[in-house]
VODRENLO-248840 format. One record per residue: residue number from 0; chain; x negated, y, z of N, C-alpha, C, O, CB in turn; residue in three letters. Coordinates in steps of 0.05 Angstrom, whole numbers, plus 5000, padded with zeros to 4 digits. Glycine has a CB too. Example, Ala and Ser with C-alpha at 12.3 -4.5 7.8 and 13.67 -1.06 7.14 Angstrom:
# VODRENLO-248840
VOSE loke romar   nX   nY   nZ  caX  caY  caZ   cX   cY   cZ   oX   oY   oZ  cbX  cbY  cbZ tilum
VOSE    0     A 4736 4886 5156 4754 4910 5156 4736 4934 5156 4715 4934 5169 4774 4911 5181   ala
VOSE    1     A 4743 4955 5142 4727 4979 5143 4742 5001 5157 4732 5023 5161 4718 4988 5114   ser
This chain:
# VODRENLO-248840
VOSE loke romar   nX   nY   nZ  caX  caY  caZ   cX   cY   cZ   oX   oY   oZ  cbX  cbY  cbZ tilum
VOSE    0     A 7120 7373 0535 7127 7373 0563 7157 7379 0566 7168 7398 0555 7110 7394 0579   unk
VOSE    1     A 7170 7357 0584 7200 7361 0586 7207 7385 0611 7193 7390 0631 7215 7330 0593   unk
VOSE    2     A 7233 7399 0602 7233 7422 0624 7232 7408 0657 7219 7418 0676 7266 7442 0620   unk
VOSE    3     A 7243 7392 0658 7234 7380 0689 7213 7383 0690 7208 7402 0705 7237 7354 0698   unk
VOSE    4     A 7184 7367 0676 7165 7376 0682 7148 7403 0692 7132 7406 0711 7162 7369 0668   unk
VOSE    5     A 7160 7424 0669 7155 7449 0669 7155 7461 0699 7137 7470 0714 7174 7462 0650   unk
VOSE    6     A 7185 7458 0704 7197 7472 0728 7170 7459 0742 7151 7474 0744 7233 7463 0740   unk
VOSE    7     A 7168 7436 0751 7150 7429 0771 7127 7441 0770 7118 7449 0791 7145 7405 0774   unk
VOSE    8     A 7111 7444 0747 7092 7454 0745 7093 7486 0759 7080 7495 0778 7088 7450 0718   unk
VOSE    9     A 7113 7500 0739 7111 7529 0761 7116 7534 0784 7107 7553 0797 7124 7547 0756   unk
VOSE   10     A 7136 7510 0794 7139 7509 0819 7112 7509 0836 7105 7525 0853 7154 7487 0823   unk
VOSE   11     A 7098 7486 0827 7083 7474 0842 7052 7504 0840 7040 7513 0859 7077 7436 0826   unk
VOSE   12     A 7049 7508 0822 7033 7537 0817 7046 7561 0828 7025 7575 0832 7029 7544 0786   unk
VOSE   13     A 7062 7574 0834 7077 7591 0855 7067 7588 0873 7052 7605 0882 7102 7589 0861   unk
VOSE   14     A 7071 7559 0890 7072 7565 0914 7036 7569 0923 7027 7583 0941 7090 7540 0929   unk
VOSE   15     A 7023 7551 0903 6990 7554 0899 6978 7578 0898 6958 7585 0909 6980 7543 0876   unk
VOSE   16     A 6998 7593 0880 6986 7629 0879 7002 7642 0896 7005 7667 0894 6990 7647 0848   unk
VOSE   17     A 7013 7629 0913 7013 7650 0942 6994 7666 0955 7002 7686 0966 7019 7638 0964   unk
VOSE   18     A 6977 7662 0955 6952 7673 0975 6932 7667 0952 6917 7647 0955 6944 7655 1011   unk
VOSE   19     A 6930 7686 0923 6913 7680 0901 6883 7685 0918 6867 7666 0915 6920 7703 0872   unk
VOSE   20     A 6873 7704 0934 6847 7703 0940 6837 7671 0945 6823 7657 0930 6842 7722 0965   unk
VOSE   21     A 6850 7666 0973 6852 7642 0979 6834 7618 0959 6813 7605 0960 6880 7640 0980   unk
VOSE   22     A 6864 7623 0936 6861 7597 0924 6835 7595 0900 6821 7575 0894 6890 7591 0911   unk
VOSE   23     A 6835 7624 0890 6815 7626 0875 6791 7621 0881 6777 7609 0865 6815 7645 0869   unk
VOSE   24     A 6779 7631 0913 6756 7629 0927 6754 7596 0928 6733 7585 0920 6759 7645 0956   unk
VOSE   25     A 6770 7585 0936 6767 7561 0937 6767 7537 0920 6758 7514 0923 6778 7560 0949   unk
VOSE   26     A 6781 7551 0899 6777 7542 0862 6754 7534 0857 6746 7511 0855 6782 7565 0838   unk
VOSE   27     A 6737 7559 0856 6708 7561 0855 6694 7543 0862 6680 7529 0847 6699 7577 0867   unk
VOSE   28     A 6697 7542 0894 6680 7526 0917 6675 7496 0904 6654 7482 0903 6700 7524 0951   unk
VOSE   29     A 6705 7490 0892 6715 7463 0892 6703 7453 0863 6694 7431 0858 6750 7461 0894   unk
VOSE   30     A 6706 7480 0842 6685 7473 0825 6658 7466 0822 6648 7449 0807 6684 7482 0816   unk
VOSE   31     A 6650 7481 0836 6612 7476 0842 6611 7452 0854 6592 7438 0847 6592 7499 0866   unk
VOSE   32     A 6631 7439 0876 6634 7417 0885 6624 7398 0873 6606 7382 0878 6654 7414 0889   unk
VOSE   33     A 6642 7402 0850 6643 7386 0838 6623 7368 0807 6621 7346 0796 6662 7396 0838   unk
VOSE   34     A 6612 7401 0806 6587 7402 0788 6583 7428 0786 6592 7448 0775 6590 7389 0760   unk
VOSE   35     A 6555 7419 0808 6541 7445 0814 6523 7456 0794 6508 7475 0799 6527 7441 0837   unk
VOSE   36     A 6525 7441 0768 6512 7451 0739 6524 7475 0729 6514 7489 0711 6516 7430 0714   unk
VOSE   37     A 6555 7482 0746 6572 7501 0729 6553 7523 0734 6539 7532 0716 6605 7507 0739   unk
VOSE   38     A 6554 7532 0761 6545 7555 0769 6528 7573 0747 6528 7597 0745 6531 7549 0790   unk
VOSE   39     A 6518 7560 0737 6500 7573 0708 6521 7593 0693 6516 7615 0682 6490 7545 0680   unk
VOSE   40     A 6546 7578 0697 6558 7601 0668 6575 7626 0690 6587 7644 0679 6592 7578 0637   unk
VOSE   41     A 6573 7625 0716 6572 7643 0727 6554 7679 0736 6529 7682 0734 6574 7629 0737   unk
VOSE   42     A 6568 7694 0743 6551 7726 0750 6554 7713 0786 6565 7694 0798 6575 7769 0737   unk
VOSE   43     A 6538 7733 0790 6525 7725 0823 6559 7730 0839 6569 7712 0853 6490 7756 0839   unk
VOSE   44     A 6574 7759 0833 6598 7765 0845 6615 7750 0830 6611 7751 0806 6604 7792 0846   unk
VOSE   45     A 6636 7734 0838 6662 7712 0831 6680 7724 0830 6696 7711 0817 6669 7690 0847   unk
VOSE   46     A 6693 7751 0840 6707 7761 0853 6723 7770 0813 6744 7759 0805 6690 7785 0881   unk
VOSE   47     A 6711 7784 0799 6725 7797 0783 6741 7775 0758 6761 7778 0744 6703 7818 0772   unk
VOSE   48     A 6718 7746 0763 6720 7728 0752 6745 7707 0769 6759 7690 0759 6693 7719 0748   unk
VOSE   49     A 6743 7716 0792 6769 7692 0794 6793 7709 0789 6811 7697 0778 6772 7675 0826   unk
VOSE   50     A 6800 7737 0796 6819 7751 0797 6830 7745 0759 6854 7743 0752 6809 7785 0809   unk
VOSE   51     A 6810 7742 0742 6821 7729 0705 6834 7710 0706 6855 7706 0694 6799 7717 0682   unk
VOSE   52     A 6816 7688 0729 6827 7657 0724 6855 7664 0732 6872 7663 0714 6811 7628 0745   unk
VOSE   53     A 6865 7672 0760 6890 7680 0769 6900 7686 0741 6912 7672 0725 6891 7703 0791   unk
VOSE   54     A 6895 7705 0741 6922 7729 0709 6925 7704 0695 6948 7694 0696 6903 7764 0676   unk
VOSE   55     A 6907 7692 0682 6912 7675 0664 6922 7652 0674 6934 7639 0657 6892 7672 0651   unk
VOSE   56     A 6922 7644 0693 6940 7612 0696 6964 7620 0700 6981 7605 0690 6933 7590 0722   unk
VOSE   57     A 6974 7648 0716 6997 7657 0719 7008 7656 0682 7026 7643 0671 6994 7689 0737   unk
VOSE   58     A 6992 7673 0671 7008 7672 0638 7015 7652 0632 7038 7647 0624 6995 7678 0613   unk
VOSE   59     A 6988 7629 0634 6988 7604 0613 7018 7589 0629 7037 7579 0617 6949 7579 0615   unk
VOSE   60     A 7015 7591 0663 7045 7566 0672 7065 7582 0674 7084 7572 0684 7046 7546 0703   unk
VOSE   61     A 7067 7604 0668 7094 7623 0659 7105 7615 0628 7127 7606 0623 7084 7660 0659   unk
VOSE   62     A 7085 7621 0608 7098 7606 0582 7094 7577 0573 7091 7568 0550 7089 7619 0558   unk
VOSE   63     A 7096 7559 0603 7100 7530 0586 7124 7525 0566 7121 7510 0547 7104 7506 0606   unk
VOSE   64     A 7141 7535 0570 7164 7529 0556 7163 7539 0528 7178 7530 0510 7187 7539 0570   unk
VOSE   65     A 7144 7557 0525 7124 7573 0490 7107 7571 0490 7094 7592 0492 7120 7600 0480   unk
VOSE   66     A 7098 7553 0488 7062 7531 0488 7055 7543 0455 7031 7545 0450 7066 7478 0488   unk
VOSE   67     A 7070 7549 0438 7068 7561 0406 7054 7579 0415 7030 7576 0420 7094 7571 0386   unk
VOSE   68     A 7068 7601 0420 7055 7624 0427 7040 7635 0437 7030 7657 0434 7059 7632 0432   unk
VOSE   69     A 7032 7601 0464 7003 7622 0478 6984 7605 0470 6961 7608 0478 7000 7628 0517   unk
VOSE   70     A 6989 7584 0453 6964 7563 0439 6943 7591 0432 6924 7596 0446 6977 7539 0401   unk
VOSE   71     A 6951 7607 0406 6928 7625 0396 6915 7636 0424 6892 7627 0424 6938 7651 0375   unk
VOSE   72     A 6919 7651 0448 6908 7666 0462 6885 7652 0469 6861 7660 0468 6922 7676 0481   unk
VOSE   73     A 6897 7619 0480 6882 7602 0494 6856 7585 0483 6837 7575 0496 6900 7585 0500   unk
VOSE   74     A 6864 7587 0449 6843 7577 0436 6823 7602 0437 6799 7600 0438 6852 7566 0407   unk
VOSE   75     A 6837 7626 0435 6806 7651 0435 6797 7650 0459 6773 7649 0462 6811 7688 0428   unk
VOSE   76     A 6815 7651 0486 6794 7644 0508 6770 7619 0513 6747 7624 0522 6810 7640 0529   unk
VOSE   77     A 6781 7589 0503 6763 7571 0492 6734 7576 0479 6712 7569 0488 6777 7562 0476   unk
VOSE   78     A 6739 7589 0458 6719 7601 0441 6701 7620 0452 6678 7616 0446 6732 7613 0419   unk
VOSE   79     A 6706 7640 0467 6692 7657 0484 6679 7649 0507 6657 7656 0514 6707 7674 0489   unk
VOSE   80     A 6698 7631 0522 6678 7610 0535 6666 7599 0525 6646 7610 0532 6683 7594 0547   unk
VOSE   81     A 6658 7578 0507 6646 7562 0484 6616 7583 0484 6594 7577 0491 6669 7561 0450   unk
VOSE   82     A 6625 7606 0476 6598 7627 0469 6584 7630 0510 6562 7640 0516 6616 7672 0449   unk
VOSE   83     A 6600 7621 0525 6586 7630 0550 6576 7608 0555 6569 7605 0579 6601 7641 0573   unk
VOSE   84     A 6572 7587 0538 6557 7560 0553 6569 7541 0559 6555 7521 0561 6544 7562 0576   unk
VOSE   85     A 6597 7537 0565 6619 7535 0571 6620 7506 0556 6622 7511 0532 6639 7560 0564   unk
VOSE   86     A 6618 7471 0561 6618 7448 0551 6645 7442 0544 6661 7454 0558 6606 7430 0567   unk
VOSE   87     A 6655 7425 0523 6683 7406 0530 6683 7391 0557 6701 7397 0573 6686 7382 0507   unk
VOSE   88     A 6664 7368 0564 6667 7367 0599 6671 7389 0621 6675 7382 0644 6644 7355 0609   unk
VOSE   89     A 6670 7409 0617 6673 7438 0635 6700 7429 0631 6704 7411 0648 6663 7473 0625   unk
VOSE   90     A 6716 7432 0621 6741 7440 0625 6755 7418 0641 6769 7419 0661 6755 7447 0600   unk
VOSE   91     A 6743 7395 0621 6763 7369 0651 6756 7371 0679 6770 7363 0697 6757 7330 0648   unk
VOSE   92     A 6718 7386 0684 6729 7396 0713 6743 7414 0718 6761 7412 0735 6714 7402 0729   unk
VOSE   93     A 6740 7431 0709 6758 7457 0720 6781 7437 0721 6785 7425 0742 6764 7491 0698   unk
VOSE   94     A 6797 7432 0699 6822 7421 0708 6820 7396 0734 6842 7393 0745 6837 7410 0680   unk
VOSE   95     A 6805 7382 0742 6805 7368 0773 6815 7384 0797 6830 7380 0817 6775 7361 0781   unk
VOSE   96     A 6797 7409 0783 6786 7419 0805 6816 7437 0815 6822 7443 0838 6753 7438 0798   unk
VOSE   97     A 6831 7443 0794 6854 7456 0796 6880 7431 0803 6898 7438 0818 6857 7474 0766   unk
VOSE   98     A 6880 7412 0795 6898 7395 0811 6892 7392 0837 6907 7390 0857 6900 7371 0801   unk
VOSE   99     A 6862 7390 0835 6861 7374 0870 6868 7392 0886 6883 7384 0905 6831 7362 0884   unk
VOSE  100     A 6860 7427 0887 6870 7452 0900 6892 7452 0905 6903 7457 0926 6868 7474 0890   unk
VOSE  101     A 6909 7441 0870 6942 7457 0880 6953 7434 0903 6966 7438 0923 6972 7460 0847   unk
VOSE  102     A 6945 7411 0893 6955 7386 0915 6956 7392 0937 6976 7387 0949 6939 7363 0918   unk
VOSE  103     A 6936 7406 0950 6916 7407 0982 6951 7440 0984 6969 7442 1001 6854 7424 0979   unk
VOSE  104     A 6948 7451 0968 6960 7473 0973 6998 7468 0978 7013 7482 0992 6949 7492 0946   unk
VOSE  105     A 7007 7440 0956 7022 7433 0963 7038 7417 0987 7062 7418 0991 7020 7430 0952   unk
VOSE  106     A 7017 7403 1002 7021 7388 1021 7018 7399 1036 7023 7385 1056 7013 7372 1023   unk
VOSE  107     A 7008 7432 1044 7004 7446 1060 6985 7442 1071 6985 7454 1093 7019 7449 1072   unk
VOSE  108     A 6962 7429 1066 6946 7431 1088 6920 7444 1087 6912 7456 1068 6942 7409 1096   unk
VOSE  109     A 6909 7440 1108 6883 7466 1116 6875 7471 1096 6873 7457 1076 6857 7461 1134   unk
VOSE  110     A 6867 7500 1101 6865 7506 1072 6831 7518 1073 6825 7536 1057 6891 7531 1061   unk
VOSE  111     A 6809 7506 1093 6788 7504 1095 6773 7487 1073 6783 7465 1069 6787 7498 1117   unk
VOSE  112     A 6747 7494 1057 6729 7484 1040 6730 7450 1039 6735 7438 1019 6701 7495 1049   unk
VOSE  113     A 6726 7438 1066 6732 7411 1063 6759 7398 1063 6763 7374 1062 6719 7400 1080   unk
VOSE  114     A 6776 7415 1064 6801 7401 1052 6816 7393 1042 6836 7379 1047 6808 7400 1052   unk
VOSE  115     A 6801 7407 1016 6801 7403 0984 6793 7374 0980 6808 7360 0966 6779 7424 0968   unk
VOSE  116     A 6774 7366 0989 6772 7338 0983 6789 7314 0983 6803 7308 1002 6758 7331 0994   unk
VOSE  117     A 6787 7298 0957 6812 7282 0961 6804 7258 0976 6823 7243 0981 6825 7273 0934   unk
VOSE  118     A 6782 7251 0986 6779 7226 1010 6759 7246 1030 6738 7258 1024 6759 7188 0997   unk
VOSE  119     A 6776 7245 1058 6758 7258 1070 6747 7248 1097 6742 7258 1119 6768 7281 1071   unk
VOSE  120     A 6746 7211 1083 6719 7198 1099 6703 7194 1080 6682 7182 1084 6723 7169 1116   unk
VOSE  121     A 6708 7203 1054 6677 7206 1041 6659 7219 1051 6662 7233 1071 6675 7217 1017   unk
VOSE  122     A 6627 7214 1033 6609 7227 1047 6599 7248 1034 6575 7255 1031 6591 7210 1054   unk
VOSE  123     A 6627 7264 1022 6630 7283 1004 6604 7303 1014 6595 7300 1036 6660 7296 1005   unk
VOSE  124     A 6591 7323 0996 6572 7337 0999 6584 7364 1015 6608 7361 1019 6559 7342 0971   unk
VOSE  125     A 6576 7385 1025 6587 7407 1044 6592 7423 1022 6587 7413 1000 6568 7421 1069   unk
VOSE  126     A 6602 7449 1023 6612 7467 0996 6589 7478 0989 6568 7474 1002 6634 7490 0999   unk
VOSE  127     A 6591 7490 0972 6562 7493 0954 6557 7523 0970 6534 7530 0962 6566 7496 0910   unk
VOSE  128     A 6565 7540 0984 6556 7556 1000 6538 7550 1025 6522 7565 1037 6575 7565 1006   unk
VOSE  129     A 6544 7527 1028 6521 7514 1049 6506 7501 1040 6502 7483 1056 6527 7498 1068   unk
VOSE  130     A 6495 7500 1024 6474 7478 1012 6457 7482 0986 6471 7491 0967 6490 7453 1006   unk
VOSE  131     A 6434 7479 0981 6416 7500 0968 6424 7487 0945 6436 7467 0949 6382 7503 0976   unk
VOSE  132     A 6419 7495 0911 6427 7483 0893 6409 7466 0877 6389 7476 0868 6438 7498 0880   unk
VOSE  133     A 6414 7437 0873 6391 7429 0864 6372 7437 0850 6376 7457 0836 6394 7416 0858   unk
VOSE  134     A 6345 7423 0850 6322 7431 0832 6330 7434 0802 6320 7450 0787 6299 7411 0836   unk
VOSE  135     A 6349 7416 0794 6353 7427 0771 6377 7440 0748 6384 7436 0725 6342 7413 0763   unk
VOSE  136     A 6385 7455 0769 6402 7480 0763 6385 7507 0772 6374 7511 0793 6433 7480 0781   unk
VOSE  137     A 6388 7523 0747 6375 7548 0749 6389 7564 0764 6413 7560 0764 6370 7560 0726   unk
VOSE  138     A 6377 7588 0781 6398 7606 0794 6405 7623 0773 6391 7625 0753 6389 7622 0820   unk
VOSE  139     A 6432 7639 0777 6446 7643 0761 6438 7663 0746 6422 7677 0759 6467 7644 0770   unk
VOSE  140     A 6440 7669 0728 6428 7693 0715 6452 7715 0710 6476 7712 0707 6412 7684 0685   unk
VOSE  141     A 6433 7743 0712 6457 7765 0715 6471 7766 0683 6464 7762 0659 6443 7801 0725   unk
VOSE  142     A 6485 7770 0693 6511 7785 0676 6516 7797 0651 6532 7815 0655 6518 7804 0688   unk
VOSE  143     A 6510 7796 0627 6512 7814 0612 6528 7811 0590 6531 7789 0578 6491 7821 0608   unk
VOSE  144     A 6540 7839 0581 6572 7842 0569 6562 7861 0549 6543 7876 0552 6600 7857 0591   unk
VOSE  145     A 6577 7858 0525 6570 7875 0509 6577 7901 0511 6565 7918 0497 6576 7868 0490   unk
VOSE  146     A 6598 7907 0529 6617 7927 0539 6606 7938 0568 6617 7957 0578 6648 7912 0541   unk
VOSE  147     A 6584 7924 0583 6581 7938 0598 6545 7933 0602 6533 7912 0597 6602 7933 0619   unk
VOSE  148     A 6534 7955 0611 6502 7945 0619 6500 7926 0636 6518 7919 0651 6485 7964 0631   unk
VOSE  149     A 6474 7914 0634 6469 7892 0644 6469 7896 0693 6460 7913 0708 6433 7884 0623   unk
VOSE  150     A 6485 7870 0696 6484 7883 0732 6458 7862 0743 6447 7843 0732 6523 7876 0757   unk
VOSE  151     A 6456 7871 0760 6432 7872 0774 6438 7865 0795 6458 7878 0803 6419 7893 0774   unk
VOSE  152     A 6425 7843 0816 6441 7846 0846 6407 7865 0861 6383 7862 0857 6453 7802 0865   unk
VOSE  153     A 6424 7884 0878 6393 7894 0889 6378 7869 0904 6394 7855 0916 6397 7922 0915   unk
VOSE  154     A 6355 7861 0906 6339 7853 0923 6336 7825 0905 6324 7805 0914 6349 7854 0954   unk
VOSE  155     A 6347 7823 0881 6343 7798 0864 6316 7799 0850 6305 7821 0848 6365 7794 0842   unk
VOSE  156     A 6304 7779 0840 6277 7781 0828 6282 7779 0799 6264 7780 0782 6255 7759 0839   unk
């Protein structure tokens, strides 16, 4: 990647991690959007999990210019996803799902669930908060870390 590139890139991710809740919440949204199969390698709360994705895209488009150096981190995050279920097609969505956001975020505009979409006289589906998940995606199963006991949402079966 040439430094022109670079610059744009952080440029263009700055102005995206302005309002990280925002964008993260809507990261998400845009993922399930997109393949609502992910949800599986998800915990019921998103919240601790998007606040990572943030840290980490901030690291990863802070050292484009030492792609050497953060190759190892990125391959152990790989791998640890890999152990969470985590496909090689997962990642080319996530990455859609992270262009089409920063786009919507660059052009400034609404920064509402359907505006993420890149045609929006499609007959795109509503965000996956409104809409039950198909029959065949399992609901998500809780959480468990080797580092922490297993969570529980109250009133879950």
């Amino acid at each position: 990647m040439d430094d022109d590139t670079i610059s744009l890139v952080q440029r263009s991710w700055a102005k995206a991690a302005l309002n990280k809740h925002e964008f993260s919440r809507l990261l998400y949204e845009k993922l399930f959007d997109l393949d609502p199969t992910l949800v599986r390698l998800f915990r019921v709360n998103l919240t601790p999990q998007q606040e990572q994705f943030m840290s980490t895209m901030d690291v990863a488009v802070a050292g484009l210019s030492r792609v050497e150096e953060l190759a190892p981190m990125l391959r152990k995050l790989g791998e640890r996803h890999t152990k969470y279920g985590a496909k090689d097609k997962d990642y080319e969505t996530v990455g859609q799902a992270i262009v089409a956001l920063t786009r919507a975020f660059m052009k400034g505009e609404s920064l509402r669930a359907g505006a993420v979409c890149e045609d929006r006289n499609s007959k795109a589906p509503p965000p996956i908060r409104n809409r039950p998940l198909p029959p065949t995606v399992p609901p998500p199963r809780p959480f468990t870390s080797p580092r922490s006991p297993q969570i529980r949402i109250a009133g879950a079966t």
